[in-house]
PQR file of N, CA, C, O and H, with PARSE charges and radii, in Angstrom:
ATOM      1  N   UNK A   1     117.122 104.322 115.111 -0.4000 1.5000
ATOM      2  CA  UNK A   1     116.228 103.863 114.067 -0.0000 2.0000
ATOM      3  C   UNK A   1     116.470 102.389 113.762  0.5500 1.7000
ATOM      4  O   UNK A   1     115.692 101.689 113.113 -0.5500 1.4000
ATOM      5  N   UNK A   2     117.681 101.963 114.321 -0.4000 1.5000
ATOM      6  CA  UNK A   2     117.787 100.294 113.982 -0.0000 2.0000
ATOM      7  C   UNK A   2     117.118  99.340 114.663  0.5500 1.7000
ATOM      8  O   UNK A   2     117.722  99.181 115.724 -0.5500 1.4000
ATOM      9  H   UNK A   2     118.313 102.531 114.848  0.4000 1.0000
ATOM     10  N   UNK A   3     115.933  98.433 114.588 -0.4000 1.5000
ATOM     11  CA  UNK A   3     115.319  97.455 114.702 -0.0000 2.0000
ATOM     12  C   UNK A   3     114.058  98.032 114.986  0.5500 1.7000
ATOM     13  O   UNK A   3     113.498  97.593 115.991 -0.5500 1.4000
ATOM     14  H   UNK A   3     115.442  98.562 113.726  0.4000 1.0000
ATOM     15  N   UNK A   4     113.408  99.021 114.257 -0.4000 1.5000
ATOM     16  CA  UNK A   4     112.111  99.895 113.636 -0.0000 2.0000
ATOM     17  C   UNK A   4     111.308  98.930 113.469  0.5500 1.7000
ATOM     18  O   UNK A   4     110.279  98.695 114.101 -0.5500 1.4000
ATOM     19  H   UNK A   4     113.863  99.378 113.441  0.4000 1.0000
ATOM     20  N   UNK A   5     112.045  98.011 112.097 -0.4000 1.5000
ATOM     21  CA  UNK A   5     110.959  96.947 112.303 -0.0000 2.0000
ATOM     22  C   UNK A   5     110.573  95.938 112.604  0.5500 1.7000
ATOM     23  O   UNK A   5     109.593  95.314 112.197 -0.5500 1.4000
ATOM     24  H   UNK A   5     112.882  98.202 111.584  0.4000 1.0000
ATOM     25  N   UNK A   6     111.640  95.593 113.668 -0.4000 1.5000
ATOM     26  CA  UNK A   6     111.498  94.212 114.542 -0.0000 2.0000
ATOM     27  C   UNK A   6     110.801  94.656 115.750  0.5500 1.7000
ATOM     28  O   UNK A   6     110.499  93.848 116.628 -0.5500 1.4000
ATOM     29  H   UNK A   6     112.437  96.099 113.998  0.4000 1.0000
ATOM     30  N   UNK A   7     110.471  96.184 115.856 -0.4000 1.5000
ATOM     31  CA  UNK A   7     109.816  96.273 116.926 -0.0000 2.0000
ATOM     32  C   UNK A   7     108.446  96.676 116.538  0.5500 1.7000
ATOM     33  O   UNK A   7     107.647  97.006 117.414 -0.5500 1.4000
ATOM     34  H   UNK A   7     110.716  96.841 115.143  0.4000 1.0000
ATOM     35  N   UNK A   8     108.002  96.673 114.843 -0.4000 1.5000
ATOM     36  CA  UNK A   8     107.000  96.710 114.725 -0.0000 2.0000
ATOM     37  C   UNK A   8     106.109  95.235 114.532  0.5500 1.7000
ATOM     38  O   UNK A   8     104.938  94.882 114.667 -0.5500 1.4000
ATOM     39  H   UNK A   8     108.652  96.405 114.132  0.4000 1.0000
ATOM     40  N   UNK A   9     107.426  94.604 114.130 -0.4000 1.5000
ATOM     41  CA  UNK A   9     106.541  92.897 113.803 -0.0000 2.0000
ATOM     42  C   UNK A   9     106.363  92.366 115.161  0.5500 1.7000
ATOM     43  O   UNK A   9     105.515  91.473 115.176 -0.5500 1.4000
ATOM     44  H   UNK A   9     108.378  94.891 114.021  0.4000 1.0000
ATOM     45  N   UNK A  10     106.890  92.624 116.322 -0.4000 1.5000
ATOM     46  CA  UNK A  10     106.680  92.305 117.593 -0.0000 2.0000
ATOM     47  C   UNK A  10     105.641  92.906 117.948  0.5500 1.7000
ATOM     48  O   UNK A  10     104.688  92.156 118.160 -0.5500 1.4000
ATOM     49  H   UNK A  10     107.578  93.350 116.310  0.4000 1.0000
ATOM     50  N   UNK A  11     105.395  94.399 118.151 -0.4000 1.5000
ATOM     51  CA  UNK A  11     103.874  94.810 118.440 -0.0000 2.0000
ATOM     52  C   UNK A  11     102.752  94.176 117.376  0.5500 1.7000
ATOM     53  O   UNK A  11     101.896  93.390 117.782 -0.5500 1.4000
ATOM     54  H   UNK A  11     106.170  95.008 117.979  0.4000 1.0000
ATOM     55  N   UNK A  12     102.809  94.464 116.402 -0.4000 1.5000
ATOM     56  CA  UNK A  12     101.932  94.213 115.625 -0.0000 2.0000
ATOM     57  C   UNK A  12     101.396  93.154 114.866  0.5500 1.7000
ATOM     58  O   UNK A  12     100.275  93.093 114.362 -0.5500 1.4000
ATOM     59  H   UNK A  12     103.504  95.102 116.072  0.4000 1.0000
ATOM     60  N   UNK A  13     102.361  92.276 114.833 -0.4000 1.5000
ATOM     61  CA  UNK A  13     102.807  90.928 113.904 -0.0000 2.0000
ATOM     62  C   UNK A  13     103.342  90.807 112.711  0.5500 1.7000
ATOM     63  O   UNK A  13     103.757  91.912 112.359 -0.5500 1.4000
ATOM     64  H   UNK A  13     103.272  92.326 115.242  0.4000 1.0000
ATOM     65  N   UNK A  14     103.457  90.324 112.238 -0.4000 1.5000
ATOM     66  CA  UNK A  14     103.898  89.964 110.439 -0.0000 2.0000
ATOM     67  C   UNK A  14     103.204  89.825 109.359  0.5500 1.7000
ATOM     68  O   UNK A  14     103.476  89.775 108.159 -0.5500 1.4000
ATOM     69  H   UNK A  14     103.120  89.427 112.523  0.4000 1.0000
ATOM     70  N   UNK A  15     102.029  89.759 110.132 -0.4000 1.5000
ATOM     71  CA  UNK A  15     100.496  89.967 109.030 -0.0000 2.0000
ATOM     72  C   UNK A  15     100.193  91.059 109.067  0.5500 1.7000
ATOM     73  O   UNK A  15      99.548  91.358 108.062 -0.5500 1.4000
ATOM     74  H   UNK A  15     101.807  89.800 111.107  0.4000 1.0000
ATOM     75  N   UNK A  16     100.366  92.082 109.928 -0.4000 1.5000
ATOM     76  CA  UNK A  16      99.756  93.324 109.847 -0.0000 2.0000
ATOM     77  C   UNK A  16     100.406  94.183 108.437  0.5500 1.7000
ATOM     78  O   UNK A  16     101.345  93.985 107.666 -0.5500 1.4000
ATOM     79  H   UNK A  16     100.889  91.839 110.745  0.4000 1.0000
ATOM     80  N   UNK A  17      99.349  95.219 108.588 -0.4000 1.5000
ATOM     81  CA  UNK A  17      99.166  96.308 107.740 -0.0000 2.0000
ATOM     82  C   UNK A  17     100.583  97.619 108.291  0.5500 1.7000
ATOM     83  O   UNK A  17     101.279  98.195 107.454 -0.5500 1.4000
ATOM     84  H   UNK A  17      98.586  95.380 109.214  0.4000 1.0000
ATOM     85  N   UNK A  18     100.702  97.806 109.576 -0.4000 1.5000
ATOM     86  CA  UNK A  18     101.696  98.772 110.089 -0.0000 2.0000
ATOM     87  C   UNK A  18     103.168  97.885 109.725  0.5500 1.7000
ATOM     88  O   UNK A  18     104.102  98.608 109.380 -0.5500 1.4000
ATOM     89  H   UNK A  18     100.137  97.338 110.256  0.4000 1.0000
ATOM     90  N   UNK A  19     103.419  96.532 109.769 -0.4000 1.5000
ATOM     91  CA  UNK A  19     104.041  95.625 109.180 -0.0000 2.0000
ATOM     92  C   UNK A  19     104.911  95.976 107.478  0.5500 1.7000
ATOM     93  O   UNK A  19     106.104  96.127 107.215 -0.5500 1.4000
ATOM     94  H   UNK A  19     102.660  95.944 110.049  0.4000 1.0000
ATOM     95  N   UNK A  20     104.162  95.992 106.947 -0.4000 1.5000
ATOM     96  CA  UNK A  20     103.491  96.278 105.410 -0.0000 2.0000
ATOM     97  C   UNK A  20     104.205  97.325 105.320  0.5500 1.7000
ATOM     98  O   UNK A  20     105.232  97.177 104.659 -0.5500 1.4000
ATOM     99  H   UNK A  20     103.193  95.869 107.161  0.4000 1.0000
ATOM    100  N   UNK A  21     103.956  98.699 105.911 -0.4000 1.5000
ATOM    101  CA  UNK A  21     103.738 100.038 105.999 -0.0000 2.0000
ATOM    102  C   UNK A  21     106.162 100.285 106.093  0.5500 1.7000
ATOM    103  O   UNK A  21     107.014 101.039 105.624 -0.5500 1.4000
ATOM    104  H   UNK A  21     103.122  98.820 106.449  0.4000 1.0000
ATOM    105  N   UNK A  22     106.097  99.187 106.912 -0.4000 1.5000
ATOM    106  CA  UNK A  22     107.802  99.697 106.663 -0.0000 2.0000
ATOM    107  C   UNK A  22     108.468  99.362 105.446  0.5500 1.7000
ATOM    108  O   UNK A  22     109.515  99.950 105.172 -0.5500 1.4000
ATOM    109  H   UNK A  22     105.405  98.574 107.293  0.4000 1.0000
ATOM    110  N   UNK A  23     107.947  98.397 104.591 -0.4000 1.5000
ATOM    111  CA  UNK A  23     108.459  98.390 103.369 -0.0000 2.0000
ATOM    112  C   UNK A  23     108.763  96.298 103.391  0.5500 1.7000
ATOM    113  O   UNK A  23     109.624  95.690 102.756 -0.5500 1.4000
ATOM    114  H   UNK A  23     107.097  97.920 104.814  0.4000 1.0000
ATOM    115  N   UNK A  24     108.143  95.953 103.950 -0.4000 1.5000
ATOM    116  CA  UNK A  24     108.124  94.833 104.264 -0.0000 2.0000
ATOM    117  C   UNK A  24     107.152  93.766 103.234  0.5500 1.7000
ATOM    118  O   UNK A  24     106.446  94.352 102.415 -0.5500 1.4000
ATOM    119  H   UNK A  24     107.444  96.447 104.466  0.4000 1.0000
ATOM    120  N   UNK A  25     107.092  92.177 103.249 -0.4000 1.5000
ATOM    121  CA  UNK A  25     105.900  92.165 102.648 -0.0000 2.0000
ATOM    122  C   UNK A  25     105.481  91.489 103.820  0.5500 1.7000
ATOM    123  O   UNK A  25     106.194  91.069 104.731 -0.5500 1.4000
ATOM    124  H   UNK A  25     107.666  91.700 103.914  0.4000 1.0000
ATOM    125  N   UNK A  26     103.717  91.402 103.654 -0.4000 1.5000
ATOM    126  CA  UNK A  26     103.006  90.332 104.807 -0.0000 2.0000
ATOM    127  C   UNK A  26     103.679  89.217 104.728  0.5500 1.7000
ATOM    128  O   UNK A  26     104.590  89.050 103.917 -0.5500 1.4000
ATOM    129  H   UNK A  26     103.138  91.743 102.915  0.4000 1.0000
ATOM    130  N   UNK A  27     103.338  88.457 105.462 -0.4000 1.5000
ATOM    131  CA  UNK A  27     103.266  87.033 105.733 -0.0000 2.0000
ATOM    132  C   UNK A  27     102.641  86.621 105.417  0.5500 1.7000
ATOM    133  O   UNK A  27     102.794  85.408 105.554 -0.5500 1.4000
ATOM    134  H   UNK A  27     102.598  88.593 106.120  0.4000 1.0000
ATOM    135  N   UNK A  28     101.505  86.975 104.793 -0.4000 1.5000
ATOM    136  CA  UNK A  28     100.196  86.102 103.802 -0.0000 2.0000
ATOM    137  C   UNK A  28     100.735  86.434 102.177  0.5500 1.7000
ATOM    138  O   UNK A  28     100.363  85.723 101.244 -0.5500 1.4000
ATOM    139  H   UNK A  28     101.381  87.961 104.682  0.4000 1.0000
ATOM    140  N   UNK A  29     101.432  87.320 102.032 -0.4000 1.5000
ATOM    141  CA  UNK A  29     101.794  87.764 100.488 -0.0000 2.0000
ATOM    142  C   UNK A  29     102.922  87.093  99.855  0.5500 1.7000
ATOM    143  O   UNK A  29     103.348  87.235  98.708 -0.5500 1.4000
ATOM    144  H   UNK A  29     101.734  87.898 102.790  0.4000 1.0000
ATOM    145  N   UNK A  30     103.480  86.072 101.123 -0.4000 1.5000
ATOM    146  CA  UNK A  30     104.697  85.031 100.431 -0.0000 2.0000
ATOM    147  C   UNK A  30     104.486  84.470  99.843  0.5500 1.7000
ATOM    148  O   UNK A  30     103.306  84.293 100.142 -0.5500 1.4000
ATOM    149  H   UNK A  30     103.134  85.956 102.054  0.4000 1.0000
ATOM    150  N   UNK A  31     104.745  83.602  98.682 -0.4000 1.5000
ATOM    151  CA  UNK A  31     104.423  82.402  98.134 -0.0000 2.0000
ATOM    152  C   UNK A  31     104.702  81.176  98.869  0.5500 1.7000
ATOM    153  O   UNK A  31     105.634  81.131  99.672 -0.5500 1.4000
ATOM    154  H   UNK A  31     105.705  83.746  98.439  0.4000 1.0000
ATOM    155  N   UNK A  32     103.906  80.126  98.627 -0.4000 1.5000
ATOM    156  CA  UNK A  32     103.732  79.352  99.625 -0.0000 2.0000
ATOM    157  C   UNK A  32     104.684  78.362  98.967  0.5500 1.7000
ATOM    158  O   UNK A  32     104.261  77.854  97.929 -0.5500 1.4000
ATOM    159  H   UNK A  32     103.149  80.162  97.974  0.4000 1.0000
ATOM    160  N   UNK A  33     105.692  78.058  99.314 -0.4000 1.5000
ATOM    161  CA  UNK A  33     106.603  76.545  98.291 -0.0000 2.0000
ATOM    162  C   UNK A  33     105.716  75.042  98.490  0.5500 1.7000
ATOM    163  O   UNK A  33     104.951  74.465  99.263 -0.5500 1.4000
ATOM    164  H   UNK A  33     106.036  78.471 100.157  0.4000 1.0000
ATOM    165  N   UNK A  34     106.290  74.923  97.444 -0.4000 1.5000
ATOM    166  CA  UNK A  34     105.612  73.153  97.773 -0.0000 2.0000
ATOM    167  C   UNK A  34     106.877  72.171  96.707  0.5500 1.7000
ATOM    168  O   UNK A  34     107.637  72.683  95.884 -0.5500 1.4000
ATOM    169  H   UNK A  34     106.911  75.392  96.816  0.4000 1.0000
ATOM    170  N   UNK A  35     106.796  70.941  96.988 -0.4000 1.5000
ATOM    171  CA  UNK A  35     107.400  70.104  96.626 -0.0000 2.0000
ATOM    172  C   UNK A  35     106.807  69.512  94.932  0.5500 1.7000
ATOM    173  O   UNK A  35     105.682  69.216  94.531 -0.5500 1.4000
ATOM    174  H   UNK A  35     106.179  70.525  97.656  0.4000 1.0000
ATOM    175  N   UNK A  36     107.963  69.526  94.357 -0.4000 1.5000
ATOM    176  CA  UNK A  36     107.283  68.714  92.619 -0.0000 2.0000
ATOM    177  C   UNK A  36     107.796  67.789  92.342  0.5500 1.7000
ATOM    178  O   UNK A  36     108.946  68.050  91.990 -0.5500 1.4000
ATOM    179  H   UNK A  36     108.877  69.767  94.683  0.4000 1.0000
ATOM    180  N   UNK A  37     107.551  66.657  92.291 -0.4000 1.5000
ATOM    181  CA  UNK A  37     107.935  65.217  91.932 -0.0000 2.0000
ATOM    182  C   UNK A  37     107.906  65.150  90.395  0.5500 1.7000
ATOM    183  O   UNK A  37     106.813  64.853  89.913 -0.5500 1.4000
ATOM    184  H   UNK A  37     106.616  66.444  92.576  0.4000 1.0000
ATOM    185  N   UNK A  38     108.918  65.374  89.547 -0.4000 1.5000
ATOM    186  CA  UNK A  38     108.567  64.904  88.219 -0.0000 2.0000
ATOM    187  C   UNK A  38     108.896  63.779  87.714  0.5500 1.7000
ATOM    188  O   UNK A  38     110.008  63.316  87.969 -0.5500 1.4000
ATOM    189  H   UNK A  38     109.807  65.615  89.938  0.4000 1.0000
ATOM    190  N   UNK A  39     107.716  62.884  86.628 -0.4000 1.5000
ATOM    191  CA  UNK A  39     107.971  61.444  85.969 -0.0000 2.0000
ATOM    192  C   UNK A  39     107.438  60.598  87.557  0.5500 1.7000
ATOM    193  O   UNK A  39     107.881  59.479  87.816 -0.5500 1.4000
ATOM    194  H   UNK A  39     106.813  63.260  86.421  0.4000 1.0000
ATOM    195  N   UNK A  40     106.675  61.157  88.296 -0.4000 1.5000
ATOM    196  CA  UNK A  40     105.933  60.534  89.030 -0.0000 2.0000
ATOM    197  C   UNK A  40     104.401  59.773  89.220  0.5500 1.7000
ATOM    198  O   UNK A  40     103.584  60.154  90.058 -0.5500 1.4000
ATOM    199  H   UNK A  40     106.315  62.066  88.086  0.4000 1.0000
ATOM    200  N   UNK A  41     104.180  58.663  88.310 -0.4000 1.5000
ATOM    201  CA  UNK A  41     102.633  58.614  88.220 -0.0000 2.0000
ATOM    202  C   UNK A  41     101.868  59.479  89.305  0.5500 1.7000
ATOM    203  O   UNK A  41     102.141  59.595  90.500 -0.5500 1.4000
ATOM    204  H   UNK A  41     104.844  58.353  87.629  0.4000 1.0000
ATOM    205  N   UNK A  42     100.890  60.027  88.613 -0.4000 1.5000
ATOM    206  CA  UNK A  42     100.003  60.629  89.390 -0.0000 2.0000
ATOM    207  C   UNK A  42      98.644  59.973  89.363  0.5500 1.7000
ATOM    208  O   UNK A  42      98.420  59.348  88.326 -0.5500 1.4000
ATOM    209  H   UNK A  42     100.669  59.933  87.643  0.4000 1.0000
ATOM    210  N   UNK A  43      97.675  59.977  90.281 -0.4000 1.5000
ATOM    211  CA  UNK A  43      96.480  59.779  90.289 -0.0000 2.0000
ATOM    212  C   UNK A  43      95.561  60.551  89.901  0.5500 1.7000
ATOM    213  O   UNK A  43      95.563  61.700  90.344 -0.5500 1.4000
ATOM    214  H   UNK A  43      97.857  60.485  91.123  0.4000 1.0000
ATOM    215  N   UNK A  44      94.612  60.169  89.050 -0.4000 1.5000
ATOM    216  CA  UNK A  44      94.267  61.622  88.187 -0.0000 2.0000
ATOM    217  C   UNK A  44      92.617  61.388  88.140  0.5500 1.7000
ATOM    218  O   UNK A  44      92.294  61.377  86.952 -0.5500 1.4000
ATOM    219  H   UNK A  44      94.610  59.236  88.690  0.4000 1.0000
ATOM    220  N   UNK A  45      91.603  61.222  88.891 -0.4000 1.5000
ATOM    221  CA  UNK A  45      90.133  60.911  88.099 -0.0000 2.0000
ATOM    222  C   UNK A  45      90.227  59.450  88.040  0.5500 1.7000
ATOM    223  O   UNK A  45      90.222  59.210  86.833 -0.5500 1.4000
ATOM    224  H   UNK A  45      91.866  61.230  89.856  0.4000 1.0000
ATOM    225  N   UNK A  46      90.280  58.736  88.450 -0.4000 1.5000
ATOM    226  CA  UNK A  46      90.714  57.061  88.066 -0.0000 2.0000
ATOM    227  C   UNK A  46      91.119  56.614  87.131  0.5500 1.7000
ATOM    228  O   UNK A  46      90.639  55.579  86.670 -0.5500 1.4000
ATOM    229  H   UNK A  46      90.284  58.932  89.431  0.4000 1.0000
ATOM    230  N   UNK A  47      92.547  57.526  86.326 -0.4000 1.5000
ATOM    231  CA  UNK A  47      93.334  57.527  85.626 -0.0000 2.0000
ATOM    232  C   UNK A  47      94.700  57.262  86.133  0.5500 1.7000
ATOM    233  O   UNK A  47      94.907  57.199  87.345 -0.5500 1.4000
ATOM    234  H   UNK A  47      92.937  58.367  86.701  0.4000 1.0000
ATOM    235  N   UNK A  48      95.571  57.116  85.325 -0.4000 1.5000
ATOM    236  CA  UNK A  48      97.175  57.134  85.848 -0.0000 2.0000
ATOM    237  C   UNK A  48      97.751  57.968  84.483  0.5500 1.7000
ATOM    238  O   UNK A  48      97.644  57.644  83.300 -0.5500 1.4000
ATOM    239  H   UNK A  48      95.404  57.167  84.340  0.4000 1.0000
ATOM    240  N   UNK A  49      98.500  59.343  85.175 -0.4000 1.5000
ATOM    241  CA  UNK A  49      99.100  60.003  84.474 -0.0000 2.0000
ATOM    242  C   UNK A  49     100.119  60.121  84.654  0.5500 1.7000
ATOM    243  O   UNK A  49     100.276  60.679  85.740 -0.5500 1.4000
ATOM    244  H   UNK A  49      98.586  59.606  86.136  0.4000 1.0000
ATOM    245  N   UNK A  50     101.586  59.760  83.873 -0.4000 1.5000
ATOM    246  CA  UNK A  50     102.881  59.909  84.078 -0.0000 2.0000
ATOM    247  C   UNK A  50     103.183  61.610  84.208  0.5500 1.7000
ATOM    248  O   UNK A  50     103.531  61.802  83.042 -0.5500 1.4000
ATOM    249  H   UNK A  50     101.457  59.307  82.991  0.4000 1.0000
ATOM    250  N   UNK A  51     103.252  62.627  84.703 -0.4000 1.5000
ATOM    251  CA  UNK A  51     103.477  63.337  84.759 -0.0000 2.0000
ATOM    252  C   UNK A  51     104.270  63.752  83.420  0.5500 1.7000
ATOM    253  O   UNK A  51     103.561  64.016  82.449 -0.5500 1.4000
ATOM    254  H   UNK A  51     102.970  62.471  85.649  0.4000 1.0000
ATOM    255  N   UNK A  52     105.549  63.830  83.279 -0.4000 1.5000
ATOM    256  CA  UNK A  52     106.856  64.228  82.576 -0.0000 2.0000
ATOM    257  C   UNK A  52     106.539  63.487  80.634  0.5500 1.7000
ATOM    258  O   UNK A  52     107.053  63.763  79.550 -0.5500 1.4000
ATOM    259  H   UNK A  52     106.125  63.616  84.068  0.4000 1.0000
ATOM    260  N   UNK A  53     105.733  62.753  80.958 -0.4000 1.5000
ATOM    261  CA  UNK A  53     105.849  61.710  79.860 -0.0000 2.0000
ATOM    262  C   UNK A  53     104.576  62.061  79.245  0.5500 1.7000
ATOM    263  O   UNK A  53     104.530  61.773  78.049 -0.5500 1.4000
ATOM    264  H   UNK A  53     105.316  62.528  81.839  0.4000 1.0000
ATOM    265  N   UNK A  54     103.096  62.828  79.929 -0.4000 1.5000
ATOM    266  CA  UNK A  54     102.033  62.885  79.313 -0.0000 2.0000
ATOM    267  C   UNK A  54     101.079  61.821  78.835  0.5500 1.7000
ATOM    268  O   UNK A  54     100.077  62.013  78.147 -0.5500 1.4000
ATOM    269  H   UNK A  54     103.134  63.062  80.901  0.4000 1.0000
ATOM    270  N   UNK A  55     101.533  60.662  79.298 -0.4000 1.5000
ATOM    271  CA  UNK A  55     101.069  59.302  78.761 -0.0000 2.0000
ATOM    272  C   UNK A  55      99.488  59.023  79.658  0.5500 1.7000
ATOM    273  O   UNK A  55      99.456  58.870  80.879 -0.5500 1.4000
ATOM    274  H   UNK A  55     102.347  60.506  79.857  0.4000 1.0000
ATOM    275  N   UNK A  56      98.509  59.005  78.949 -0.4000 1.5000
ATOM    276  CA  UNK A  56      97.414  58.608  79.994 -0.0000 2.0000
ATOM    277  C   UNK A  56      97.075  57.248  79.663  0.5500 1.7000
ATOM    278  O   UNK A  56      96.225  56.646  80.320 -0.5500 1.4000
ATOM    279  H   UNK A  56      98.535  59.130  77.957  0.4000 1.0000
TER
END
């Protein structure tokens, strides 16, 4: 029974539903990370917004 589900993400992929089905999550159901710059002017509408500071 050991690598059940490495041999299902290999047939099937990591997006699949049989994937899913072992107790897994998709690969579309991750959260996606991203990077946050804070106290970074931002460009806002042809504004400048300090982020951290709220200052427009």
């Amino acid at each position: 029974m050991l690598g059940a589900r490495d041999q299902v993400a290999a047939k099937f992929g990591k997006n699949s539903d049989p994937y899913a089905a072992t107790g897994l999550k998709k690969k579309s159901e991750h959260k996606k990370g991203g990077r946050v710059i804070r106290g970074w002017p931002i460009q806002r509408a042809g504004q400048l917004e300090l982020g951290s500071l709220g200052v427009w």
